[in-house]
C-alpha positions in Angstrom: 92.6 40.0 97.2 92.7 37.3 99.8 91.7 33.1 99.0 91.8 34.7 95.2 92.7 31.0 94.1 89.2 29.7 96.1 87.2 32.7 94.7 88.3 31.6 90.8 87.4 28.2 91.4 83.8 29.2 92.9 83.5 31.9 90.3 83.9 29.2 87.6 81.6 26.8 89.2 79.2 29.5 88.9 79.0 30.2 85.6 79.1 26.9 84.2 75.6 26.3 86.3 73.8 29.7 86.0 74.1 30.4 82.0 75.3 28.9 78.7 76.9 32.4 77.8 80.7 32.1 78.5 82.5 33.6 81.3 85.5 34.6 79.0 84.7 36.7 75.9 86.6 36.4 72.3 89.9 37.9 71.3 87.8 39.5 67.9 85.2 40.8 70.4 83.5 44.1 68.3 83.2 45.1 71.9 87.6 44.8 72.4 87.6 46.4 69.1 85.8 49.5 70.0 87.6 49.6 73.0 90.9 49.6 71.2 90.2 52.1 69.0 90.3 54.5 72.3 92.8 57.1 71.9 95.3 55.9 74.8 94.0 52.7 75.0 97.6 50.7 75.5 96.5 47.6 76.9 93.2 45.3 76.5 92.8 42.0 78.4 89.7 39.7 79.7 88.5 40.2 82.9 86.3 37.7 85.1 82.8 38.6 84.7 79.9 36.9 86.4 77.3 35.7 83.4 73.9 36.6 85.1 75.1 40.0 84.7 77.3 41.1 81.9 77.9 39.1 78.1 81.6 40.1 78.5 84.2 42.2 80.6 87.8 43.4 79.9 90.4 45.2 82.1 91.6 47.9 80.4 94.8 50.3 80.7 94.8 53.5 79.2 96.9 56.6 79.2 96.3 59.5 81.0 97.3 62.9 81.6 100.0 63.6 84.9 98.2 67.0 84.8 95.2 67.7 82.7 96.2 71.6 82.5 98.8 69.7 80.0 97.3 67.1 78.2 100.5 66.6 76.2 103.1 66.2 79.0 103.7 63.2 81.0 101.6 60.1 80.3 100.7 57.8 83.4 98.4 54.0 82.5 95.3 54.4 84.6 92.8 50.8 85.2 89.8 50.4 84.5 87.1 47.4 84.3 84.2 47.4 81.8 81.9 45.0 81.6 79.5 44.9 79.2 75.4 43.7 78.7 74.3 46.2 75.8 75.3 48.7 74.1 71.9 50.7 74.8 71.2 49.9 78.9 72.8 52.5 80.8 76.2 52.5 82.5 77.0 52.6 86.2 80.2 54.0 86.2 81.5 52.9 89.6 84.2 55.4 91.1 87.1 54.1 93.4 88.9 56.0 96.0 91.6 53.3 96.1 92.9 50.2 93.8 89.9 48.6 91.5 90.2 45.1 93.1 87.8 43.7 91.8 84.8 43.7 88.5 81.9 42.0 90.1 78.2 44.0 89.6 76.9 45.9 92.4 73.1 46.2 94.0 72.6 49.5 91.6 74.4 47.5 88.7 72.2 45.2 88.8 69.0 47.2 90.0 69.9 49.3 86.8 70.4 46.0 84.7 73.6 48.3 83.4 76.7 47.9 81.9 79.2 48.6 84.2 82.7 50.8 84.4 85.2 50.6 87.4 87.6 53.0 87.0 91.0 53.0 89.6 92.2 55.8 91.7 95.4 57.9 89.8 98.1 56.6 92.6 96.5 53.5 93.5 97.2 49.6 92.1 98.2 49.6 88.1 97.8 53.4 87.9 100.7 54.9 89.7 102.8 57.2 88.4 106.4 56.3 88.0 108.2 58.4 89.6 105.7 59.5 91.9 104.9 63.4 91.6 102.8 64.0 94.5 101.4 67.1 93.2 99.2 65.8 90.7 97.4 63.3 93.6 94.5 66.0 93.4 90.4 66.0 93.2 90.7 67.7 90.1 93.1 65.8 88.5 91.2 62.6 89.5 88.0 64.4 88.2 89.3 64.7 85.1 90.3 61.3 84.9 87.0 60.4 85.2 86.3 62.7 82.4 88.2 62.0 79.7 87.2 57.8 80.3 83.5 58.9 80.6 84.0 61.3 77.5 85.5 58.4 75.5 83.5 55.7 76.2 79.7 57.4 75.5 80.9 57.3 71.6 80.1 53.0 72.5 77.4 53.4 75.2 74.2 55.3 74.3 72.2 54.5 77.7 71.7 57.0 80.7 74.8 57.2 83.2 74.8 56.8 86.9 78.0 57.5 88.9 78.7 56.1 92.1 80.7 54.8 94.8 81.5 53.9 98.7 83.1 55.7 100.6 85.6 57.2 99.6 84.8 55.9 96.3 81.6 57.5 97.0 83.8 61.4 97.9 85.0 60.9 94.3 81.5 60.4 92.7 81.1 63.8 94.4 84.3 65.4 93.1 83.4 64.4 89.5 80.1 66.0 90.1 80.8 68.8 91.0 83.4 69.8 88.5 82.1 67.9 85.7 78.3 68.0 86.5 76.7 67.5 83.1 78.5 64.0 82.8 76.7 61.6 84.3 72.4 61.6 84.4 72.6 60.8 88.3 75.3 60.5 91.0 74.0 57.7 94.0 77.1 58.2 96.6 77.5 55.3 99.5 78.9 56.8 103.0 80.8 60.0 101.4 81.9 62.0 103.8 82.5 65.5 103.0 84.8 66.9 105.8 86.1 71.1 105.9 88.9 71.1 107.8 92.5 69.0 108.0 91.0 67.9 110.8 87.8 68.4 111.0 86.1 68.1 114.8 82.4 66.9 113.8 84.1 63.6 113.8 85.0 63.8 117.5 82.0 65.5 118.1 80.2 63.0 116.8 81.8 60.0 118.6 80.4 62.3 121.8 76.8 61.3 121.1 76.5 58.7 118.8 74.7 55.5 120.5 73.9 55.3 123.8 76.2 56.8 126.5 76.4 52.9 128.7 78.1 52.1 125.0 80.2 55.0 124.8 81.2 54.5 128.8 82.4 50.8 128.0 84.5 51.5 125.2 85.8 54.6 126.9 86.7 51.6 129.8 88.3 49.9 127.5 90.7 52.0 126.3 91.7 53.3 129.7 92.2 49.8 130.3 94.6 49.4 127.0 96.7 52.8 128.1 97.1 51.7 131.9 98.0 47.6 131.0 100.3 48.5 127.9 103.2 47.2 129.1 101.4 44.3 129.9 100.0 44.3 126.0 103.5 45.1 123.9 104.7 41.7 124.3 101.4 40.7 122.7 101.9 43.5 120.1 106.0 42.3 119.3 105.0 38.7 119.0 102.4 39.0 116.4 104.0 42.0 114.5 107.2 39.5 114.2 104.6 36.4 112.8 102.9 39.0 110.2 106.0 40.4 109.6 105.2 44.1 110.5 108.1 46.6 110.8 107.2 50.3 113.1 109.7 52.9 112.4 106.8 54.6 114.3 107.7 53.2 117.3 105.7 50.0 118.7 104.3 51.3 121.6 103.0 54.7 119.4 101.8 52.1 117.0 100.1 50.5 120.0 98.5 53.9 121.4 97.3 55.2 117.8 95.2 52.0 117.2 93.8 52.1 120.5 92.6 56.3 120.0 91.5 54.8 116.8 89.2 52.2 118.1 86.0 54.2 118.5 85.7 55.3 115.2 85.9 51.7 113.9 83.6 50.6 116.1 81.3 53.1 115.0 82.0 53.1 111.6 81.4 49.1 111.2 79.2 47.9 113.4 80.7 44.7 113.7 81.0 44.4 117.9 77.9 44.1 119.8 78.7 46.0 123.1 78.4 43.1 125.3 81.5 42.2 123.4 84.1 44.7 124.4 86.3 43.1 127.4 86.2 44.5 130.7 88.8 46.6 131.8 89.7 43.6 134.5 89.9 40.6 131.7 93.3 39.4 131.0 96.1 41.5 129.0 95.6 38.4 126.0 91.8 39.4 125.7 92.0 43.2 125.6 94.7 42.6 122.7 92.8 40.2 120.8 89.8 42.4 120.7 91.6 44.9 119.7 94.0 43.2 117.1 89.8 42.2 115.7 89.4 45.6 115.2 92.4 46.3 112.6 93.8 49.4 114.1 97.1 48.8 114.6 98.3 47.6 110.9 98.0 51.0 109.6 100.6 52.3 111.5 103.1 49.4 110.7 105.6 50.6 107.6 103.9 48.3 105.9 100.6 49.4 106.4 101.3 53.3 105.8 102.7 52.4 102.8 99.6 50.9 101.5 97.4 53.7 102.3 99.9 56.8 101.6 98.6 58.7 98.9 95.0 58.8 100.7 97.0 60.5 103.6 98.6 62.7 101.5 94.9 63.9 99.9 93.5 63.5 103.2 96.1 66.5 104.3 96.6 68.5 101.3 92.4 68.6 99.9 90.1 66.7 101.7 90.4 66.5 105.5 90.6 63.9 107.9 90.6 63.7 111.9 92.0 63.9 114.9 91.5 62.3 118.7 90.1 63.5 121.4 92.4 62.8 124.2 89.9 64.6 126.8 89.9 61.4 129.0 93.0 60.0 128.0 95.9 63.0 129.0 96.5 60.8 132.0 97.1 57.4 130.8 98.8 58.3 127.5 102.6 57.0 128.0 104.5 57.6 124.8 102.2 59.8 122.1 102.1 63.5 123.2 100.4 65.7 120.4 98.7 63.1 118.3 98.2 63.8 114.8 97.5 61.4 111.6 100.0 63.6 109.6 102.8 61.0 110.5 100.8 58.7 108.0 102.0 61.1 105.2 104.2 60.5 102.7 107.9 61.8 104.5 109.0 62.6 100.7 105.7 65.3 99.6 105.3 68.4 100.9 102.4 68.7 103.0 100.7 71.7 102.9 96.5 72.1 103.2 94.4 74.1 100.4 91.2 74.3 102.1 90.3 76.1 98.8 89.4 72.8 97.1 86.7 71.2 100.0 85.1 75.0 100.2 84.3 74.9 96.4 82.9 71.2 96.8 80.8 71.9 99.9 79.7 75.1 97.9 78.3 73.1 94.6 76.9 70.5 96.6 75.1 72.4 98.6 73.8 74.9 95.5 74.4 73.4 92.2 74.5 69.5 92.4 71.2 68.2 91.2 70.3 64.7 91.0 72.1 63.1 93.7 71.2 60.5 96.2 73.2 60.0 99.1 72.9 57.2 101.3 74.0 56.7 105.0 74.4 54.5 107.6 73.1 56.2 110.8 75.5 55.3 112.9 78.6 55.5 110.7 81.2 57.6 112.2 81.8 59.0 108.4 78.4 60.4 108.8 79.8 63.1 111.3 80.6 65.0 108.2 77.8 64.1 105.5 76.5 66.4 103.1 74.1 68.7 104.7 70.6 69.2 102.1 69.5 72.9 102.5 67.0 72.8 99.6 68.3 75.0 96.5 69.2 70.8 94.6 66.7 68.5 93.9 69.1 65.7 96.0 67.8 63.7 98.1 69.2 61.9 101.2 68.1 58.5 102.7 70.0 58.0 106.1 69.6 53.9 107.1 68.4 53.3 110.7 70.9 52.0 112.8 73.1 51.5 109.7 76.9 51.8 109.3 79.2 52.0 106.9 78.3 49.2 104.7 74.8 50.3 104.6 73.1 50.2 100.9 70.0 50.0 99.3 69.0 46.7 100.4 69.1 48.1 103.8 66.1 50.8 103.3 62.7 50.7 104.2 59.9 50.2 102.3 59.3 53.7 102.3 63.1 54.6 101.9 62.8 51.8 98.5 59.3 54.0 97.4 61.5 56.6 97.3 64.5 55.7 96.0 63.1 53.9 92.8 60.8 56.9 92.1 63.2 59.6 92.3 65.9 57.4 90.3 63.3 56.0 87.8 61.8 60.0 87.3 65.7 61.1 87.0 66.9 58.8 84.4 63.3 58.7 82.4 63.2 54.6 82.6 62.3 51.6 85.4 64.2 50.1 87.4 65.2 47.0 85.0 66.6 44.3 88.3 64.3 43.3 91.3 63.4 45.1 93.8 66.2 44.2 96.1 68.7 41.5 94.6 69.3 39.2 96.7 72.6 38.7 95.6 74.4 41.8 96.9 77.6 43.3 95.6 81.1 43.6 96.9 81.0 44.8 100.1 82.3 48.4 100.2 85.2 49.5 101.0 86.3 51.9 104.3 87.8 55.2 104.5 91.1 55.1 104.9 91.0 55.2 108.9 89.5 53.1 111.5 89.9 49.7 110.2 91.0 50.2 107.4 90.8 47.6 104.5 94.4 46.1 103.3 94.5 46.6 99.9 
């Protein structure tokens, strides 16, 4: 990740001041050695651990399954992070939708005084396949990832489990739910989205009456401002694409019109522009691009961005939906894209083809079989369009934050929302909360859908 040399140095700073227990553990570790005796454990190393938090931490690669339907076929090394405070506290097994970037504790780490266990995507960072076999980029397959790892490492932890994740992190929390259910004690999913369609249209629906409608009317402006002035923009576009050294076998000015349909949805989905902020339609060309270029939208339709996020697109289209745009106000001012569809972000060597099979047997168990879930969400997260509806046959609850977005968490909640949250969690698991209420030393920030600014990995 970016200013990783800074982050070491502070890191280390840190744990010399805060606690005598070291910030490295032993190569003869009991801890390593259990660890090693996994079947399919190939690779054991220490991992950077903060010590207010965990005694000791390893990254871990371990063999997996291509295709769990044959467990003795082709092998691929998956990544995973544990870190370790005792052998009886429970675990929070922290799910990623994309590469595991990082092993720092979270706000439910900590609130859950918990070991911890970060386990990578399948197709993402250290655990891609080589070659790549599309195919097996499924929610089942990545379910039963998470299986086999949980399966595995309950012969060292005894404590209660609690799965979770952001995002889309948070989507495959849900997946592991719902087709391994009696795994994990509690599932706590972060901005999951649960979308039924390829494209599913709550998402422009929702961008429709989200807000207020003077917000929605100003960055409506601004877009028609970005369409009409593009020629005015591109040069803009060509000179910083040739300084970051992005290439668009897209097409630049399609690169140019997809991030400006996508703007909305980041704006909503972050939260990070005040209204007032957006540049009038009549400010100069350099403005409306640099506001814009803030926004992220545009990388992810460089070459070099697609290549980064590729085999989300590829689930996104086969299993688990995405969007499109509404191009109601913008059929006039559109110069180059005609019928646009995210589908050019797909891999051009898979076969695309959707199974709406897999999201209808999710959004079935979720609804009627998945018991002891929170879900948490930011009000006015675009992702929230799709969330998981609560019809009252599970005991899950759902704790939407007011005016939140996508990064909103636990530390975010009322004091009501807290009430709840600890007492539902607490009566779940059978134990208290062992951290304070709220640390006030919050976790990585989450990370984004794939979409509207999306995060570089």
């Amino acid at each position: 990740m970016r200013q990783n040399k800074l982050l070491f140095l502070l890191f280390a700073a840190a744990c010399s001041l805060r606690s005598a227990v070291p910030c490295w553990a032993g190569a003869d570790s009991e801890l390593r050695l259990k660890i090693l005796s996994i079947p399919g454990v190939v690779e054991v190393k220490e991992a950077r651990f903060d010590a207010a938090d965990f005694r000791e931490a390893y990254e871990v690669m371990i063999e997996q399954p291509l295709d769990h339907q044959r467990p003795d076929g082709e092998k691929f090394r998956q990544r995973l992070f544990i870190s370790h405070a005792a052998y009886d506290k429970p675990v929070l097994l922290e799910t990623e939708g994309y590469a595991a970037g990082w092993n720092r504790a979270g706000e439910l780490t900590r609130l859950l005084g918990a070991n911890q266990v970060i386990v990578e995507h399948r197709f993402f960072g250290r655990s891609v396949p080589s070659p790549l076999r599309w195919k097996y980029m499924t929610v089942r397959q990545s379910a039963d990832d998470l299986h086999r790892v949980v399966t595995a490492l309950k012969k060292i932890y005894s404590g209660r489990w609690v799965s979770s994740g952001v995002s889309k992190g948070g989507q495959t929390a849900l997946f592991y739910k719902c087709f391994h259910p009696n795994d994990v004690d509690a599932a706590v999913p972060y901005s999951a989205p649960i979308n039924v369609a390829q494209e599913d249209p709550r998402l422009t629906q929702f961008l429709r009456s989200v807000g207020d409608a003077a917000t929605r009317t100003r960055i409506k402006d601004y877009q028609t401002a970005l369409f009409r002035r593009e020629d005015e923009i591109l040069p803009f576009l060509r000179e910083t694409a040739a300084k970051r050294h992005w290439t668009f076998a897209l097409g630049l000015a399609e690169a140019f019109e997809y991030g400006v349909l996508e703007y909305p949805l980041a704006f909503w989905q972050y939260g990070s522009v005040k209204p007032a902020d957006i540049p009038a339609p009549d400010a100069p060309a350099a403005a409306l691009f640099e506001h814009l270029m803030g926004m992220n939208t545009i990388f992810f339709y460089s070459d070099q961005g697609k290549a980064a996020f590729e085999p989300f697109m590829y689930q996104a289209f086969t299993e688990i939906g995405y969007y499109n745009y509404d191009l109601t106000d913008f059929k006039s001012v559109l110069k180059t894209l005609k019928n646009p569809t995210n589908l050019v972000l797909c891999p051009k060597d898979a076969v695309i083809v959707y199974d709406p099979s897999t999201m209808q047997t999710v959004y079935h168990k979720l609804l009627y079989e998945a018991n002891h879930v929170i879900y948490i969400y930011g009000e006015m997260d675009t992702w929230a369009a799709t969330a998981v509806p609560l019809i009252g046959r599970t005991d899950a609850i759902e704790i939407i934050v007011r005016n939140g977005h996508h990064g909103a968490g636990i530390r975010d909640f009322s004091p009501e929302q807290k009430a709840l949250f600890t007492a539902t969690l607490e009566e779940w698991l059978g134990l208290k909360l062992a951290g304070p209420a709220w640390s006030e030393r919050p976790g990585p920030s989450p990370r984004p859908m794939a979409g509207p600014g999306k995060e570089e990995q």
